[in-house]
DOTI-935102 format. One record per residue (C-alpha): residue number from 1; residue in one letter; x, y, z. Coordinates in steps of 0.1 Angstrom, whole numbers, padded with zeros to 4 digits. Last residue first. Layout:
<nodes>
NODE   pos   code    east   north      up
NODE   NUM      A       X       Y       Z
...
</nodes>
This chain:
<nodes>
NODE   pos   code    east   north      up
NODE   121      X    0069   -0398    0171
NODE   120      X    0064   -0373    0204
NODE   119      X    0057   -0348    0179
NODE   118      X    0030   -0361    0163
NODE   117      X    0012   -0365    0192
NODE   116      X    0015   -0329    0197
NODE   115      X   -0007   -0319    0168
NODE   114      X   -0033   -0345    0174
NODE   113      X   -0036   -0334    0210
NODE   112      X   -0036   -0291    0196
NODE   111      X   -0064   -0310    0170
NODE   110      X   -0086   -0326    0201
NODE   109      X   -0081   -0291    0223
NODE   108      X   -0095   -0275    0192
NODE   107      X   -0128   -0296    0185
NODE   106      X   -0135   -0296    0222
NODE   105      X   -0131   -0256    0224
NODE   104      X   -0147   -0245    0194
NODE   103      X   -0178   -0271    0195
NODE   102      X   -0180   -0256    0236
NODE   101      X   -0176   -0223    0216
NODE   100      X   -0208   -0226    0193
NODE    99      X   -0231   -0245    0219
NODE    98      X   -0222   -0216    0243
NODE    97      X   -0228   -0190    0224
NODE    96      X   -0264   -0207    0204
NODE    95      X   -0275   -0206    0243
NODE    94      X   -0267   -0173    0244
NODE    93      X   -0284   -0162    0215
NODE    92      X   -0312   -0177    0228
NODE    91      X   -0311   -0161    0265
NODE    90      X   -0306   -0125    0247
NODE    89      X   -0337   -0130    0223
NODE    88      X   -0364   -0143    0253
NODE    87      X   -0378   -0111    0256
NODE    86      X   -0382   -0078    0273
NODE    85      X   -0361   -0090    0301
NODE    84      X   -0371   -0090    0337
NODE    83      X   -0341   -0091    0356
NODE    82      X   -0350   -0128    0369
NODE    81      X   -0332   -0138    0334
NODE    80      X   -0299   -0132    0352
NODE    79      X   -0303   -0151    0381
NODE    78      X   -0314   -0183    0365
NODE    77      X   -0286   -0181    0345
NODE    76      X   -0284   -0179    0304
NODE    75      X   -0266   -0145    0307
NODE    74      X   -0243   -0155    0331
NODE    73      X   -0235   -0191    0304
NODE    72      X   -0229   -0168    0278
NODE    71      X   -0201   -0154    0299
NODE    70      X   -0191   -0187    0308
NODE    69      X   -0189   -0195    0274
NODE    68      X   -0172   -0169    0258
NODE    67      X   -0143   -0172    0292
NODE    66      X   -0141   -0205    0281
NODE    65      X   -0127   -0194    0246
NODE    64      X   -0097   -0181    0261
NODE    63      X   -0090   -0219    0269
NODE    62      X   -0086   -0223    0233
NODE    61      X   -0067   -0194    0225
NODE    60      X   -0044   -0205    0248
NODE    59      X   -0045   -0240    0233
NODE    58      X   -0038   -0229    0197
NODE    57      X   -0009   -0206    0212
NODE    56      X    0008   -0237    0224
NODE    55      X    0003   -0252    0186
NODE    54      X    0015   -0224    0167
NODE    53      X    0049   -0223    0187
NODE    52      X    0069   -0243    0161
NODE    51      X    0053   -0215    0134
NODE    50      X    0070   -0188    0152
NODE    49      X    0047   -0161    0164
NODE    48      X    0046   -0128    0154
NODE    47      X    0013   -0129    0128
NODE    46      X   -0008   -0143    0158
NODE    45      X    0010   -0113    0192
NODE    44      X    0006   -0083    0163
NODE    43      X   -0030   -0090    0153
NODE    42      X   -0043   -0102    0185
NODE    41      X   -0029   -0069    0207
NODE    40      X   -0047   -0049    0177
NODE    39      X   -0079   -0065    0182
NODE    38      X   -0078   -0067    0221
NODE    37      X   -0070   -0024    0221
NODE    36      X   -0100   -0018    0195
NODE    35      X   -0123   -0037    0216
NODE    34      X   -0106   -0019    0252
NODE    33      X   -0113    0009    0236
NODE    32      X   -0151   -0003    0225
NODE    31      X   -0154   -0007    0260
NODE    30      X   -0146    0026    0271
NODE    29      X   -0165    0043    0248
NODE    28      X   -0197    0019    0251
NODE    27      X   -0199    0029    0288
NODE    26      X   -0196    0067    0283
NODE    25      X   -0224    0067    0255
NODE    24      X   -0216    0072    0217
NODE    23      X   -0221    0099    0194
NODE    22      X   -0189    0116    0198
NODE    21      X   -0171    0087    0201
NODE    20      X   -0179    0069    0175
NODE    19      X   -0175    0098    0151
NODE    18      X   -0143    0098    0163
NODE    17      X   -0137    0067    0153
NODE    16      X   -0151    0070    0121
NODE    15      X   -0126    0102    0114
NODE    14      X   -0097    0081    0129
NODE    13      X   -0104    0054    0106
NODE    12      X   -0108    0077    0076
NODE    11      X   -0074    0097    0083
NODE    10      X   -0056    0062    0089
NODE     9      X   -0067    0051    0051
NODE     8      X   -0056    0086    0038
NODE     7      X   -0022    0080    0048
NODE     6      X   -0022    0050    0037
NODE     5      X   -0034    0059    0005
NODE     4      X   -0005    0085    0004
NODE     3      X    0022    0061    0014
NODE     2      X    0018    0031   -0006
NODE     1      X    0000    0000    0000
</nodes>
């Protein structure tokens, strides 16, 4: 990408950011830092790492998964639902949550096994 489209890339992104935060509430702000903060912490620690060390990282990211669930588990709890929601849409896509990452979990923890089985050969 050359310099001057860039350029004018970062000068879009920041307008729309700021956009964001003119517009949005407190709470979303910081949050959405912390979003912005994650994605760019993900990006540089997954294209840095060694190819050797792809399968370690594959379980952290695995485990990191668990925290998806048990937050979608919260949401699901008796506790939560006695807030008197306006409908049944949060506790459903929940539920859909937790059946997605418990498949992402189990089906990576089995290949990160498979992947160091073939190094003890």
């Amino acid at each position: 990408m050359a310099g001057s489209k860039l350029a004018i890339f970062f000068g879009v992104a920041a307008a729309l950011f700021w956009l964001i935060g003119a517009s949005a509430p407190p709470a979303f702000l910081g949050h959405f830092t912390v979003f912005v903060l994650a994605c760019f912490v993900g990006y540089m620690v997954v294209w840095n790492v060694k190819p050797a060390l792809h399968t370690p990282l594959m379980s952290v990211t695995n485990a990191i998964s668990s925290i998806i669930a048990i937050g979608a588990l919260v949401q699901i709890s008796p506790l939560a639902n006695a807030l008197d929601r306006p409908n049944s849409l949060i506790t459903w896509v929940a539920g859909a949550g937790v059946v997605l990452t418990a498949i992402n979990m189990f089906g990576g923890f089995a290949v990160t096994q498979r992947m160091l089985a073939m190094f003890r050969k």
